[in-house]
N, C-alpha and C positions, 0 to 999 in steps of 0.2 A: 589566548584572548581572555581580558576580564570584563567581568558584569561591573555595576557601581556598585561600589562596595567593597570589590576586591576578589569574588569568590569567581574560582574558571570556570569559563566558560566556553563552548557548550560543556557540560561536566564529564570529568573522567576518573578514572577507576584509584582507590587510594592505592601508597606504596605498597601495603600488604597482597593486594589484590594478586601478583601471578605468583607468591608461596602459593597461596592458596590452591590457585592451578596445579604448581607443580608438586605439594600432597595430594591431593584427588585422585591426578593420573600419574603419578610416576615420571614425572616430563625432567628433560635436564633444559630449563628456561634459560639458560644462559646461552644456550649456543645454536645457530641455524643449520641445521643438516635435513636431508632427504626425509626424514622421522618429521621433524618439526613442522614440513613442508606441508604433509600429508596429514598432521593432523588439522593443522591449521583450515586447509581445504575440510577435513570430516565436520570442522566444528561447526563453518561457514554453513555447510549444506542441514547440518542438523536446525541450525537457528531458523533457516530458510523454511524447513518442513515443521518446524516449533511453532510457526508465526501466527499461522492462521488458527491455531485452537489453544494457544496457550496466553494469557493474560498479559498484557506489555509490559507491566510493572514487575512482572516475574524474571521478563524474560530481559530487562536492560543490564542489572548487576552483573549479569554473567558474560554479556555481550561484553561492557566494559571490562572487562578484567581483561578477556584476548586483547581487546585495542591497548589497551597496558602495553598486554606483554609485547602485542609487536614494535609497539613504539619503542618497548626498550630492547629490541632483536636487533633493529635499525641502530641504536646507536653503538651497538657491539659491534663484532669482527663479524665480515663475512665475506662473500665474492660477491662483483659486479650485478652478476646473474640473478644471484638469492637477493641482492637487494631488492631488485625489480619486483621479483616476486611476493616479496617482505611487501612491496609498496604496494601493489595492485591488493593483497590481501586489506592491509588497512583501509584500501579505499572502499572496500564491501563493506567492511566493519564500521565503518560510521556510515557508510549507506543503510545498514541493517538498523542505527541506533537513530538516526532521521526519522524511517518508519515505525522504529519506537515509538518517539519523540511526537510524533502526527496524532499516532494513536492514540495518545496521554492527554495530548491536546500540549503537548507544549513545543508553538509552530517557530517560535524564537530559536531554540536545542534545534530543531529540526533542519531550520534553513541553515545553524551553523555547523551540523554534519555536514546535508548536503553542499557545501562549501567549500567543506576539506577534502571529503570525497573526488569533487569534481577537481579540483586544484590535481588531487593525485594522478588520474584519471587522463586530465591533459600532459600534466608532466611525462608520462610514460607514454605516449599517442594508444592509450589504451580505450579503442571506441565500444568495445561492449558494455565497459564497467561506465562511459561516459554518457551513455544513451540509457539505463539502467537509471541512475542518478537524476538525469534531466526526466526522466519520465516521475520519479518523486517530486521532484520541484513543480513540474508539470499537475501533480494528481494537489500539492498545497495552493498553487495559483489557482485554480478550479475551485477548488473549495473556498475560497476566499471571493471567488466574483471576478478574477482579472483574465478576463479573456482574451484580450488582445495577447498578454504576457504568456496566457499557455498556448499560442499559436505559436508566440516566438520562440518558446521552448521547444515545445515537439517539433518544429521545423528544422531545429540546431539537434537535437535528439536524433531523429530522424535522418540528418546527413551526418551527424556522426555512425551509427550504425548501417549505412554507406550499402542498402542493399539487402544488408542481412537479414535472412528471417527467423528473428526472434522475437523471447514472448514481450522484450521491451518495444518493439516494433508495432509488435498487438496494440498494445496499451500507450503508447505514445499517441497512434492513429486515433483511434478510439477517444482519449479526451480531448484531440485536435477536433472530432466531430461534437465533443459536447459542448465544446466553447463556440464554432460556427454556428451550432442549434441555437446556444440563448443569443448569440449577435442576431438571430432572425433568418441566418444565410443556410436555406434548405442546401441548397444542391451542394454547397460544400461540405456542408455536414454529412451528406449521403457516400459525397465521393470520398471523404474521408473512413465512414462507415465502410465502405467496398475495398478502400485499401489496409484496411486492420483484416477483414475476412480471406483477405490476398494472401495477408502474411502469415494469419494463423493456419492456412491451408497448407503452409510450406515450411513451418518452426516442426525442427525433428520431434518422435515420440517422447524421448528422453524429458525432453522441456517441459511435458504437460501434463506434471504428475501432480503437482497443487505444490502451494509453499508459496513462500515471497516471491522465488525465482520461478514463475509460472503466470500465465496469464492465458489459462485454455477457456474452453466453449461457452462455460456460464457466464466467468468473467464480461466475455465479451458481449454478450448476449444482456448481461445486465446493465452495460454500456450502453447498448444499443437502444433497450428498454427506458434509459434515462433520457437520452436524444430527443425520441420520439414525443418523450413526458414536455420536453423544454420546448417541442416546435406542435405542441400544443393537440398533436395524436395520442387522445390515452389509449385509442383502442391498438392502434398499432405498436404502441407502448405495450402493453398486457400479452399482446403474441409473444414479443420477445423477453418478457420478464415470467411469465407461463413457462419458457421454456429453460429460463435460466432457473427456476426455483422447481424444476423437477429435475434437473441434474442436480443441484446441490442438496436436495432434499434426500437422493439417493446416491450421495457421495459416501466414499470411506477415506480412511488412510489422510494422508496430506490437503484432498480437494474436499474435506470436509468442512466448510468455513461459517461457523455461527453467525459473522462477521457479515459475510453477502447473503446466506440464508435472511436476519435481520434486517437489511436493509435492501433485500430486493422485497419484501416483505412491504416495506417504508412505502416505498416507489410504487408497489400494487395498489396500497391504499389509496396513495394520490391520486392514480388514475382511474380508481372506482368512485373517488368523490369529484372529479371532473367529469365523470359520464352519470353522478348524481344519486349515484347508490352510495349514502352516507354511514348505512349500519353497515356494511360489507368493509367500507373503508375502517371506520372502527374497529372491528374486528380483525383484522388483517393488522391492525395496531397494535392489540391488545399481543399478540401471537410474538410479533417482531419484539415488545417487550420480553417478553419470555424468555427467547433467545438470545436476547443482550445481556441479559444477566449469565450467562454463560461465559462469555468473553464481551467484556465492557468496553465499548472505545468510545474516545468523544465524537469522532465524525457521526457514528449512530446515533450517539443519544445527543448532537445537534440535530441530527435529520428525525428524530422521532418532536422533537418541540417546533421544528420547523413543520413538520405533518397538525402539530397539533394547534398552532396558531387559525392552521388551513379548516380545522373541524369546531373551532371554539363556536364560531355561529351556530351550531348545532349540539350543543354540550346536554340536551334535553332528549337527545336520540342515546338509550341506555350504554349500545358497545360505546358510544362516544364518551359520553361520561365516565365508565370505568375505564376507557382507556386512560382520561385526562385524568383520574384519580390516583391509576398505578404507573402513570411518568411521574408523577409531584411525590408520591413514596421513593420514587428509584433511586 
């Protein structure tokens, strides 16, 4: 696919890109075998456990280089079998480069991952990788305001992953509740709320060790926390964002995530300026700043100007002020 202009699009890795791979580690790039299989899988899962503390702009160069090379694995020799696999691999790899692409804020790259993604996804009747996907497209229609459209997603999400309890299941659920909430529709947002708690009750340990490919307790909790924000409960908001921001605040390893630290952070403030405590909200601004400069994404620093449009009538309350001082530095 081309942009106007000429230049590809969504963008992929130059021809130099898997030499590069194959100095680094030793790899024979030319050819698919059991080796090739298994790194591909280590690499997938490192990016996964990469995502949440490492920079997006850091972490796309390298993401495209694998999409490279699988695309040119695919046009090589191989069997039946490895092709599939070859496929399903690619279709995480630009799922991976989508959630880049979101982060960076470039939601154009993002929806033409999730695209190819999903295209691969249905070609193989591969519904984990296909409910995975739709839960990205799902979490961009949300951020954008189309709610009817992430009902339609997570409902197509949701019966593609046909049952199964996983963490895309979580989080499928869970934005199908946040889009009910701002249509005004309590009780489905709730019933929605109860069936993400269903599933995260029943997604194996394995799954909920943090990374991309994870969607455990805080996560959801800070979902939950959002819902409550949208149907106009901050206090019942603040229980669940309370307790999403003392798991992540004493996370390690992978569930460490600057990312939701920040922006549950966002969410707390909203709901201390709707129950009227404006310097607390501030403050709790000031803090989520702090944190984003750690790992910078645009959905944060739109939710930290979205918070602060919410505080400008109040820019003569000090935390307010310096918060509105060090967003216009950031």
């Amino acid at each position: 696919m081309n942009r106007p202009g000429g230049s590809v699009w969504p963008p992929r890795a130059s021809e130099g890109a898997v030499a590069e791979l194959a100095r680094r580690f030793d790899l024979d790039t030319a050819t698919t075998s059991p080796a090739t299989l298994e790194h591909l899988n280590w690499a997938i899962e490192q990016f996964g456990q990469a995502y949440l503390t490492t920079p997006a702009g850091e972490l796309v160069e390298e993401v495209m280089r694998y999409e490279r090379w699988v695309r040119e694995l695919l046009a090589g020799n191989h069997t039946p079998s490895q092709a599939a696999e070859l496929s399903v691999r690619l279709g995480y790899l630009n799922g991976i480069l989508a959630n880049l692409s979101f982060a960076l804020g470039d939601h154009g790259a993002a929806q033409a991952y999730c695209a190819t993604a999903l295209a691969i996804a249905e070609e193989n009747g591969h519904g984990r990788l296909k409910a995975w996907v739709l839960s990205t497209e799902s979490q961009l229609a949300t951020y954008h305001g189309h709610h009817q459209r992430v009902i339609d997603l997570t409902e197509a999400g949701l019966a593609a992953a046909d049952g199964t309890p996983t963490f895309a299941a979580v989080k499928l659920a869970s934005l199908q509740a946040k889009a009910h909430a701002s249509l005004g529709n309590r009780r489905a947002a709730e019933d929605a709320l109860a069936m993400a708690r269903r599933s995260l009750a029943l997604v194996p340990p394995e799954e909920q060790v943090g990374g991309l490919f994870s969607f455990p307790e805080e996560k959801l909790a800070s979902h939950e926390g959002d819902v409550y924000l949208r149907l106009g409960e901050p206090r019942r908001a603040q229980e669940a964002l309370w307790r999403a921001l003392t798991l992540l605040d004493t996370a390690t390893g992978a569930r460490r995530s600057p990312v939701d630290q920040a922006m549950v952070r966002l969410h707390l403030a909203q709901a201390f300026l709707q129950l009227g405590d404006v310097e607390e909200a501030g403050r709790l601004g000031i803090e989520a700043l702090a944190i984003h400069a750690a790992r910078p994404t645009d959905p944060t620093r739109r939710r930290a100007r979205r918070l602060a449009a919410m505080l400008q009538p109040h820019e003569n309350v000090p935390a307010v002020r310096d918060f509105l001082e060090r967003l216009e530095a950031a």
